[in-house]
ZATIPA-458076 format. One line per 8 residues: number of its first residue (from 1); their letters; for each residue x, y, z of N, C-alpha, C. Coordinates in steps of 0.2 Angstrom, whole numbers, plus 5000, padded with zeros to 4 digits. Layout:
REM ZATIPA-458076
NUM	a	X:Y:Z:X:Y:Z:X:Y:Z  ...
***
This chain:
REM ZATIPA-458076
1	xxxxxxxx	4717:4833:5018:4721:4831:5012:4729:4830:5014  4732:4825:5012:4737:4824:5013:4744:4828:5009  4749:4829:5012:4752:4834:5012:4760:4832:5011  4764:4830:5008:4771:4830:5010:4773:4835:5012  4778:4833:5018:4783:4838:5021:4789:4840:5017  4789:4845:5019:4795:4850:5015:4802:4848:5017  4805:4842:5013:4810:4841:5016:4816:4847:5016  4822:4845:5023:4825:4850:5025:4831:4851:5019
9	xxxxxxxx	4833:4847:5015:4838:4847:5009:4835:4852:5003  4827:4852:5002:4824:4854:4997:4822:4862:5001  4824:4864:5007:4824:4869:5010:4830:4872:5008  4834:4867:5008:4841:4873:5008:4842:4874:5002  4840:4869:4997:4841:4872:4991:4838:4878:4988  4831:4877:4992:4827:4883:4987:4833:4888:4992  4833:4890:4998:4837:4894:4999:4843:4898:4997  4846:4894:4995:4851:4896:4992:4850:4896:4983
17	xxxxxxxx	4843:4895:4981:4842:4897:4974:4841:4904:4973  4836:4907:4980:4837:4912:4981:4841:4916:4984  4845:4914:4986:4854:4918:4989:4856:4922:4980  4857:4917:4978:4860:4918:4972:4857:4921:4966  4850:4921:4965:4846:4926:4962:4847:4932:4965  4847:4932:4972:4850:4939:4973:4854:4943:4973  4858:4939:4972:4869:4940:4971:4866:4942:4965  4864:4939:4960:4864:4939:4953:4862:4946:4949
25	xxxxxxxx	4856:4947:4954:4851:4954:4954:4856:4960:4956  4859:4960:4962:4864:4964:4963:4870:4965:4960  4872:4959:4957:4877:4961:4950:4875:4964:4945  4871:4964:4943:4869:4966:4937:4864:4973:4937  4863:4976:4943:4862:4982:4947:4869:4986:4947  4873:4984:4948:4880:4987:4951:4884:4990:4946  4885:4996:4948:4884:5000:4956:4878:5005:4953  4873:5005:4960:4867:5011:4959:4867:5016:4966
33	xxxxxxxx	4875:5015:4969:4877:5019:4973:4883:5022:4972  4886:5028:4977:4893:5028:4976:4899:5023:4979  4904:5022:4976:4910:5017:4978:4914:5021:4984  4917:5016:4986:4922:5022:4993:4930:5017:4992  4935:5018:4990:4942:5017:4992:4941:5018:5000  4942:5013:5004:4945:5015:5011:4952:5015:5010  4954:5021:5013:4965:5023:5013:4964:5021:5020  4970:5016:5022:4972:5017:5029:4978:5020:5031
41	xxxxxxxx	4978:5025:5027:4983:5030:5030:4980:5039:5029  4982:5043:5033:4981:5051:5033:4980:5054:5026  4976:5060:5027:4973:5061:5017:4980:5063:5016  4981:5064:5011:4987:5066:5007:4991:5064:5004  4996:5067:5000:5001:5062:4995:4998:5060:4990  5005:5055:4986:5004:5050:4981:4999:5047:4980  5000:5044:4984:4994:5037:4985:4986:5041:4981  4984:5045:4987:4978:5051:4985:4977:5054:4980
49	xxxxxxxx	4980:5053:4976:4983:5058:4970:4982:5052:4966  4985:5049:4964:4983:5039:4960:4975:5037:4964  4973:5038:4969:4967:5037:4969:4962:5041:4963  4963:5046:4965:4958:5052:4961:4959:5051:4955  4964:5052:4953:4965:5050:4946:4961:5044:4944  4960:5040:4948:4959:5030:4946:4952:5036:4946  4949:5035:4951:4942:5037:4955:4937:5040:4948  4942:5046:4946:4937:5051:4940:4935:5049:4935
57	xxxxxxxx	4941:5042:4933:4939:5037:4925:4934:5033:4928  4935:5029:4936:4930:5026:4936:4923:5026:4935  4921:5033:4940:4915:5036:4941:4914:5039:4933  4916:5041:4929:4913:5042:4920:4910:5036:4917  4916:5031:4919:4914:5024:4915:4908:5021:4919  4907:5021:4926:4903:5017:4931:4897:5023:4932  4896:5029:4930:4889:5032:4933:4888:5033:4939  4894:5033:4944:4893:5033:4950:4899:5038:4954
65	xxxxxxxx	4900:5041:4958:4905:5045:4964:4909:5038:4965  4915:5039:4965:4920:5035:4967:4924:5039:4971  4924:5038:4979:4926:5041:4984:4931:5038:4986  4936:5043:4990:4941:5042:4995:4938:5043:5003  4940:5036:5007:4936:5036:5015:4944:5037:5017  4947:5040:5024:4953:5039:5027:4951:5038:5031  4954:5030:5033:4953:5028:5042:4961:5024:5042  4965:5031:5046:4971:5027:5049:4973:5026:5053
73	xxxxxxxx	4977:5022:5055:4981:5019:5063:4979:5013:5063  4982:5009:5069:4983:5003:5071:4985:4998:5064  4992:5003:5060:4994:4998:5057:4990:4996:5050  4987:4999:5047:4982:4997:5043:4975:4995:5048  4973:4992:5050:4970:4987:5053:4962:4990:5054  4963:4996:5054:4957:4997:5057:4952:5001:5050  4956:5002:5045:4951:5001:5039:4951:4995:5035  4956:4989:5036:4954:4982:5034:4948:4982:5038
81	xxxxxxxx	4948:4981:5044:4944:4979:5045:4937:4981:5047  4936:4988:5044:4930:4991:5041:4927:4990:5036  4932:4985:5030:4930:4983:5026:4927:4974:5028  4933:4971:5030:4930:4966:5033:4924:4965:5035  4918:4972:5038:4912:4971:5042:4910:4973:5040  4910:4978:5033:4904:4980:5027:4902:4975:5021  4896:4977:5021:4892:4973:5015:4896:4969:5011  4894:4963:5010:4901:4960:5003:4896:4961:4997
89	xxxxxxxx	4899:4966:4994:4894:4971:4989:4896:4975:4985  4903:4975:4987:4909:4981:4980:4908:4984:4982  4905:4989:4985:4905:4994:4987:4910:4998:4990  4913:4995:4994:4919:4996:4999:4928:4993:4997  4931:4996:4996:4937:4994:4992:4943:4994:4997  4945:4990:4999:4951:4991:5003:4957:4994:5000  4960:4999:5003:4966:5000:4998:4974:4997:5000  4977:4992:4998:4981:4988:5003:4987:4990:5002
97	xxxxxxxx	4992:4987:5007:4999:4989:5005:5003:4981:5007  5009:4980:5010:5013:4978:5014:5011:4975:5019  5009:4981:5024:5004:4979:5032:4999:4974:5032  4996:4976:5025:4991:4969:5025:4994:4963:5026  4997:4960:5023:5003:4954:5021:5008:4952:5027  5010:4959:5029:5015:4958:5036:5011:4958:5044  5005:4960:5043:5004:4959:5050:5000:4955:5053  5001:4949:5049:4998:4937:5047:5005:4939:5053
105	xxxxxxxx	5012:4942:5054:5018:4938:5056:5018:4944:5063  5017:4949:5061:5019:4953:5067:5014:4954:5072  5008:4954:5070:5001:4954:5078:4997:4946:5078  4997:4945:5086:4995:4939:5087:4987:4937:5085  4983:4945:5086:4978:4943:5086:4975:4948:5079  4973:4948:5076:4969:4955:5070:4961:4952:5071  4960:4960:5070:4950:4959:5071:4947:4956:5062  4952:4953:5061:4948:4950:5054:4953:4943:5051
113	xxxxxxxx	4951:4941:5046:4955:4935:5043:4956:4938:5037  4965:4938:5036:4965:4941:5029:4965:4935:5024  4964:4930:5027:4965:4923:5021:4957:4924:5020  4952:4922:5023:4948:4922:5024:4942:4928:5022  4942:4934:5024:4937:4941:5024:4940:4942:5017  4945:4941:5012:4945:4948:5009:4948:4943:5001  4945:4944:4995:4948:4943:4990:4952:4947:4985  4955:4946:4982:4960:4953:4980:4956:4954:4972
121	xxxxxxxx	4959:4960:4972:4954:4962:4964:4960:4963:4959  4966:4968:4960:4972:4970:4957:4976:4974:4959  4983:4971:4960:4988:4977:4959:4985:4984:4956  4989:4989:4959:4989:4994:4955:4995:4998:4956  4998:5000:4959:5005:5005:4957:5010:5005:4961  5015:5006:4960:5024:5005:4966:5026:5010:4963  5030:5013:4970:5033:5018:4968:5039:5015:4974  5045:5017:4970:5052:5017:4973:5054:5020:4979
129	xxxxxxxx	5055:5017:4984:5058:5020:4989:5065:5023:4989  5063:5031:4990:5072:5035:4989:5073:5036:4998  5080:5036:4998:5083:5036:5006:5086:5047:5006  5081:5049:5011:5082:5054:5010:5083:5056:5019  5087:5063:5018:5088:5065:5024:5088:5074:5026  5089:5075:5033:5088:5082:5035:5094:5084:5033  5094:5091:5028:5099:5092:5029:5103:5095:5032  5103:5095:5038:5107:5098:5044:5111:5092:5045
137	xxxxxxxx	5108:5085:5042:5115:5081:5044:5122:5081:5040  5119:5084:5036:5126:5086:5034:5130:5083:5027  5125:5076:5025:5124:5072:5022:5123:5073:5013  5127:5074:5010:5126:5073:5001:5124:5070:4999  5130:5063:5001:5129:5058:4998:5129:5049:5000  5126:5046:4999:5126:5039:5004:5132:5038:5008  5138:5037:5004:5143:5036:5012:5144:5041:5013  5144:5047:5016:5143:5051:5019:5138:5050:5026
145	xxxxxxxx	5131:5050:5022:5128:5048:5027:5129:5040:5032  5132:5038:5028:5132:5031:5033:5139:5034:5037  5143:5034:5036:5149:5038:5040:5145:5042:5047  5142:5046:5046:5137:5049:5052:5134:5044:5056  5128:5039:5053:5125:5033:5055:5129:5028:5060  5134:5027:5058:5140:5024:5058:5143:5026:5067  5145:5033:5067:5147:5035:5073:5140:5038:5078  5135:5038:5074:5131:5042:5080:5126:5037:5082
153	xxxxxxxx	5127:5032:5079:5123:5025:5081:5112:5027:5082  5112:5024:5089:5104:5028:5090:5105:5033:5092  5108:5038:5091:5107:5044:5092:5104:5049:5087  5104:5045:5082:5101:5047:5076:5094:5043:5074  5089:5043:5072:5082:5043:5070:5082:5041:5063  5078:5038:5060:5074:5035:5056:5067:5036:5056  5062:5038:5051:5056:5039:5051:5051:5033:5047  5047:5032:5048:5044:5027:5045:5035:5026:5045
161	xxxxxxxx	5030:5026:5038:5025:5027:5039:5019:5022:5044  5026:5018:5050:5021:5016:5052:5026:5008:5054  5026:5006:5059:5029:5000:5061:5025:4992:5058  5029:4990:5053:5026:4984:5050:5027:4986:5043  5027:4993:5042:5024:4995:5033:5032:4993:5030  5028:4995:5023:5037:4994:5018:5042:4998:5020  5040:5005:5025:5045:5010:5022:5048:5008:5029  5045:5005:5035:5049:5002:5040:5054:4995:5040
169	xxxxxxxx	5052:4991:5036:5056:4984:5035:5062:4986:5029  5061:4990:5024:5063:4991:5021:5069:4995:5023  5069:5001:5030:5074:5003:5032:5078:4998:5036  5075:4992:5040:5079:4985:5042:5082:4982:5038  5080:4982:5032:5084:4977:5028:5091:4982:5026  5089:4988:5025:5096:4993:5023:5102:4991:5028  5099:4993:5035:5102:4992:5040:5106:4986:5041  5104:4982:5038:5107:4977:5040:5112:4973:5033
177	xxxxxxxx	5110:4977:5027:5115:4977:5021:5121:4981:5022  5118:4987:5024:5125:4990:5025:5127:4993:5032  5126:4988:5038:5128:4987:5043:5129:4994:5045  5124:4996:5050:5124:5001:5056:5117:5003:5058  5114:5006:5063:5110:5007:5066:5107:5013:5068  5101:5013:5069:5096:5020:5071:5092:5017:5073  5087:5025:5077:5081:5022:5080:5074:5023:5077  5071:5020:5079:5066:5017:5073:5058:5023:5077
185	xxxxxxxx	5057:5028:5073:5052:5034:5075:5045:5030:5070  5039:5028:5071:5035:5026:5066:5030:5032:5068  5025:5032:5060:5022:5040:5061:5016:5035:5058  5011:5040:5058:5000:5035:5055:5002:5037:5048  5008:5040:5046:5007:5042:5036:5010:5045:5035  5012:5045:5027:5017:5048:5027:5020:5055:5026  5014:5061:5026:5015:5070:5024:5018:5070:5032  5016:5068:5037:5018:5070:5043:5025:5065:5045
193	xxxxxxxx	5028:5062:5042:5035:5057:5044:5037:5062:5039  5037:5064:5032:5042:5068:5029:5042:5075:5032  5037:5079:5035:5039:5087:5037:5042:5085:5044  5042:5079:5047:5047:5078:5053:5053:5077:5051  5055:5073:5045:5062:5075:5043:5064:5081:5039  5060:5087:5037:5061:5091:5035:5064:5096:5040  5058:5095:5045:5059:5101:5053:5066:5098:5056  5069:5093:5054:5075:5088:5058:5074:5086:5065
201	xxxxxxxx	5067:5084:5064:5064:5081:5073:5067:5074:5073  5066:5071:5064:5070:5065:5063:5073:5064:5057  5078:5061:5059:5085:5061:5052:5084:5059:5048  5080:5053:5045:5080:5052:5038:5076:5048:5037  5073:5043:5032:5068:5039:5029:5069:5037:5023  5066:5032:5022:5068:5029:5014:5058:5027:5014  5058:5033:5009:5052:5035:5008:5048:5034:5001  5041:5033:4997:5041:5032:4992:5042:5039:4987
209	xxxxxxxx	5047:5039:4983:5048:5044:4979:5044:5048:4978  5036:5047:4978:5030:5054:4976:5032:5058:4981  5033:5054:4987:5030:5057:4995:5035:5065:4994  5041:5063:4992:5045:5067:4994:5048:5072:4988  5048:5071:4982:5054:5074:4975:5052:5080:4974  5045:5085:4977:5044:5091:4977:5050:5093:4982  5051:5090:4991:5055:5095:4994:5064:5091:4994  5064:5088:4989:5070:5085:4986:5072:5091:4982
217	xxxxxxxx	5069:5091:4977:5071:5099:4972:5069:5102:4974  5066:5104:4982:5067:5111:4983:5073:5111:4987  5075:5108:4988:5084:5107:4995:5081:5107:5000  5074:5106:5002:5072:5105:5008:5072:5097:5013  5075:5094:5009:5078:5089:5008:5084:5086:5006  5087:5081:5009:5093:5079:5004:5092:5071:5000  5093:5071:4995:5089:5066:4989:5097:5060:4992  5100:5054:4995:5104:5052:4993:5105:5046:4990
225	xxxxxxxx	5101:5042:4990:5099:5037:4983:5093:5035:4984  5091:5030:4980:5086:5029:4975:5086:5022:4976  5084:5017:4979:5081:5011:4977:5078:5006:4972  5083:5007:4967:5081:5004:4962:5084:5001:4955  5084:4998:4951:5089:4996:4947:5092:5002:4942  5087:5007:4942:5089:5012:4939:5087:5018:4942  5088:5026:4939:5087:5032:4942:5079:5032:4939  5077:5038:4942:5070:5038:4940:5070:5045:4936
233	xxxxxxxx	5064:5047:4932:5066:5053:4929:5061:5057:4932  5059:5057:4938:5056:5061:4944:5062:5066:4947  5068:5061:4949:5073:5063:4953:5080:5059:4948  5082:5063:4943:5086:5060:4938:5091:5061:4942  5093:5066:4945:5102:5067:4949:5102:5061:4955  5099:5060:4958:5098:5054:4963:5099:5048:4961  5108:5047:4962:5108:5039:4961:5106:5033:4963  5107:5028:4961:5103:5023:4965:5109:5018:4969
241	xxxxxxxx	5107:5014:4974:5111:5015:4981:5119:5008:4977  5117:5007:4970:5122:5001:4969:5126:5007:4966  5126:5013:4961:5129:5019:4959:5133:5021:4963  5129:5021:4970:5135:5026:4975:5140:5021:4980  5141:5016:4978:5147:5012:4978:5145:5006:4983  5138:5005:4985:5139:5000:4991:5134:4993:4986  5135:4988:4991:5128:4984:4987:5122:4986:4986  5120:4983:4980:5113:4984:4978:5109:4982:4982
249	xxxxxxxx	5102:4988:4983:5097:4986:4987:5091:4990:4982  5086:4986:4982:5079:4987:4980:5074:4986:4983  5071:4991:4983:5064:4993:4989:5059:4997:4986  5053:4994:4988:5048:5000:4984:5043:4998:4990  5036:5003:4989:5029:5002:4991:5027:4999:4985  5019:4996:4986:5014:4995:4981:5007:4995:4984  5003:4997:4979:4996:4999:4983:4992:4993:4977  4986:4991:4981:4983:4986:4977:4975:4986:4979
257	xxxxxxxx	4969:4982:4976:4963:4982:4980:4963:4976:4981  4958:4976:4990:4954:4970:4988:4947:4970:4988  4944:4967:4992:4935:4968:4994:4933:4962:4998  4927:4963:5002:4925:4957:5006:4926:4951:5002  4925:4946:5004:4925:4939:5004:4916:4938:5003  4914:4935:4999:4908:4935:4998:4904:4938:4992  4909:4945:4992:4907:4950:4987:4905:4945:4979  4900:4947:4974:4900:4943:4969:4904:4943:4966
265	xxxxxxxx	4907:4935:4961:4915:4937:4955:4910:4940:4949  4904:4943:4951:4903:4946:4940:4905:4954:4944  4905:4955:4951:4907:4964:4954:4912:4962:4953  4916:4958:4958:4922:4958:4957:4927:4959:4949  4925:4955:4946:4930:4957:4938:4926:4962:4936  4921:4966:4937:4921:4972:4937:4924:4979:4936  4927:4978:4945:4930:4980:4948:4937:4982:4944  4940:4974:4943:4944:4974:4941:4945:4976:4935
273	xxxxxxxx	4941:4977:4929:4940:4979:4925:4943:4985:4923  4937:4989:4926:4936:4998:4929:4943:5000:4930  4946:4997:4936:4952:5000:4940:4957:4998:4933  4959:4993:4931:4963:4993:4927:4963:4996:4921  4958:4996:4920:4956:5002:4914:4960:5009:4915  4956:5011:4922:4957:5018:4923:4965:5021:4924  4970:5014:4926:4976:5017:4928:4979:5014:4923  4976:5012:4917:4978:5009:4910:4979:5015:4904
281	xxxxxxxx	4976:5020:4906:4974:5025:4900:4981:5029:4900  4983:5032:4897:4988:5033:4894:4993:5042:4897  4984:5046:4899:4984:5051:4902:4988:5051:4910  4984:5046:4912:4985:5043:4919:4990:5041:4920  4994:5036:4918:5001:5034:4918:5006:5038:4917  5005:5042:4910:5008:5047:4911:5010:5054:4917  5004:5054:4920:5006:5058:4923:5008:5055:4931  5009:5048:4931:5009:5046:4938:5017:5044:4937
289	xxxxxxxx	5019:5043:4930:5026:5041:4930:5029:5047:4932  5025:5055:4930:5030:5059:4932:5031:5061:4939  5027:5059:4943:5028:5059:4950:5032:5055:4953  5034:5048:4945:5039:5042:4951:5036:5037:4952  5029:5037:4948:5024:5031:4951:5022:5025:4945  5027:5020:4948:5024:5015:4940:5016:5011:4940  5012:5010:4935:5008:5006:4935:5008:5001:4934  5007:4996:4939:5007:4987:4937:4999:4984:4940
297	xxxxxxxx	4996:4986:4935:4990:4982:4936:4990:4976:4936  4985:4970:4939:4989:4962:4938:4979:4957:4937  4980:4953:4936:4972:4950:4938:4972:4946:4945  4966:4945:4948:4963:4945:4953:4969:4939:4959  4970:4932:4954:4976:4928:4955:4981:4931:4954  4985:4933:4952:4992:4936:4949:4991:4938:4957  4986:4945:4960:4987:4948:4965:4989:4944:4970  4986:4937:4972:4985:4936:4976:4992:4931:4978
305	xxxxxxxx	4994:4929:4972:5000:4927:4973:5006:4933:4973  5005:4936:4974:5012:4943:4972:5011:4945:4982  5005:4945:4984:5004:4945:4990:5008:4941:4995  5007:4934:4993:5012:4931:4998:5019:4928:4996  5021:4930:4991:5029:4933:4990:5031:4938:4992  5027:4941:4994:5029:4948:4996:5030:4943:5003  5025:4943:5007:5024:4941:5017:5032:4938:5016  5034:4934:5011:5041:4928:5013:5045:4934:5013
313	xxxxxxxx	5045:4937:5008:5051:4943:5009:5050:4946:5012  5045:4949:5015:5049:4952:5022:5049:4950:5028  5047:4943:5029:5046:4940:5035:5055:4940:5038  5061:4940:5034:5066:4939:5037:5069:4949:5040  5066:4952:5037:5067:4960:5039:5064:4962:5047  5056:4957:5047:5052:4955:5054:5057:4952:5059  5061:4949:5056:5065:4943:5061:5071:4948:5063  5075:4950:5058:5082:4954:5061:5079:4959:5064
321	xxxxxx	5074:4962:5067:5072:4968:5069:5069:4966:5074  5066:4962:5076:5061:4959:5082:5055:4963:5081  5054:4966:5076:5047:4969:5076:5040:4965:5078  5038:4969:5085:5030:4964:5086:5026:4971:5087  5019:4970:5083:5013:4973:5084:5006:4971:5089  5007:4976:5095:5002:4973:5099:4994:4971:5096
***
């Protein structure tokens, strides 16, 4: 008996009718595991702390552990790209900053495509960078310390979570607003870059506000301004750097999610869903505003575009500093 051949068009289709039944099945399965945040940076801090928060409302509303994974070093690079090579399945959350955005400009080669490997879910919080120093230098108040800056050139240090991050481009653009020079100390995160300026191994850092306004009020620290249109009511006495007479500068961090490229859009707005929910609640906010931390959740586009406005604005901080990552 005669038999048609299975053409190879009517192969791909059924294949892909079954791709998608699958995807379908696993959306609407999801999650019947635990979720994992990968941090690319060392446990600790704000950031950690706005995770858990997010994670606890998550895991109530979703029926599942919402974990924190830490894999730091190489610049972010090596938990993107952990995520980059896991399942596209939501299950894996990249936690992103800056670095994501700025290192398209500063390394030639990355073990993943961030246009390509990852879709963005939502913004989620920024926190203001305040310029704080040891205080054995002697410094109270901004011209003060730039007066020191000024005569001790690179004799004097700057700390930074990391070559490429916010808190490193962000100290190049100060530098270069208010003309004078240090050398540039980069650390895998930021508990270990603020007790090096604590211990006075290095002199200062324009850091995100959570990181630091415990050993600010405790004088373990000197608070000298604030990056931002206003003071914060974390560190109310801490002017912000246009108060203390020079021009105005604004700098913050911001933390966001993505997930693989592939992942399904009914996880994906999920995702989105849950996270904004969770950093939405009223308890939450509250208490993340007390540490200095504002919530800007956004949707999936918003993110993605807030992403490369951000790469334009620092690309010129990249350029005056010659910053390259191997």
């Amino acid at each position: 008996m005669y038999r048609r051949p299975f053409h190879p068009c009517a192969q791909a289709l059924l294949a892909g009718l079954i791709g998608c039944l699958a995807a379908t099945q696993a959306a609407a399965q999801f999650p019947n595991k635990p979720i994992r945040f990968v941090v690319p940076y060392s446990p600790g801090g704000a950031l950690d702390a706005s995770l858990r928060m997010a994670g606890e409302h998550m895991s109530a509303s979703l029926g599942q552990p919402v974990l924190l994974e830490h894999k730091p070093g190489g610049a972010t690079t090596i938990a993107a790209a952990a995520v980059a090579q896991a399942p596209a399945d939501g299950y894996s959350i990249f936690v992103n900053a800056i670095s994501f955005v700025t290192n398209t400009l500063l390394m030639p080669k990355l073990p993943y495509d961030p246009a390509k490997d990852f879709v963005p879910v939502t913004l989620a919080t920024s926190n203001p960078h305040v310029l704080v120093a040891f205080p054995g230098v002697g410094a109270k108040t901004l011209p003060e310390f730039l007066a020191t800056a000024r005569a001790k050139g690179k004799a004097m240090s700057f700390a930074s979570v990391g070559s490429g991050s916010s808190s490193h481009l962000a100290f190049e653009l100060f530098k270069k607003a208010y003309s004078f020079d240090m050398l540039h100390v980069p650390y895998k995160g930021a508990p270990q870059a603020a007790l090096d300026v604590v211990s006075g191994q290095v002199h200062a850092m324009l850091i995100d506000l959570p990181v630091v306004s415990g050993q600010v009020k405790g004088g373990k620290l000197a608070g000298l301004a604030i990056a931002a249109e206003r003071r914060s009511g974390a560190l109310p006495d801490v002017a912000t750097f246009a108060e203390s007479g020079g021009p105005a500068f604004l700098s913050r961090s911001w933390f966001g999610m993505l997930v693989r490229s592939g992942t399904p859009p009914e996880i994906v707005q999920l995702l989105h869903q849950e996270i904004a929910k969770a950093y939405s609640r009223p308890d939450v906010k509250d208490k993340l505003a007390g540490l200095g931390t504002e919530v800007i959740v956004s949707t999936p586009a918003e993110f993605g575009a807030f992403m490369r406005s951000e790469s334009d604005r620092f690309a010129e901080a990249i350029r005056i500093s010659g910053t390259k990552l191997e």
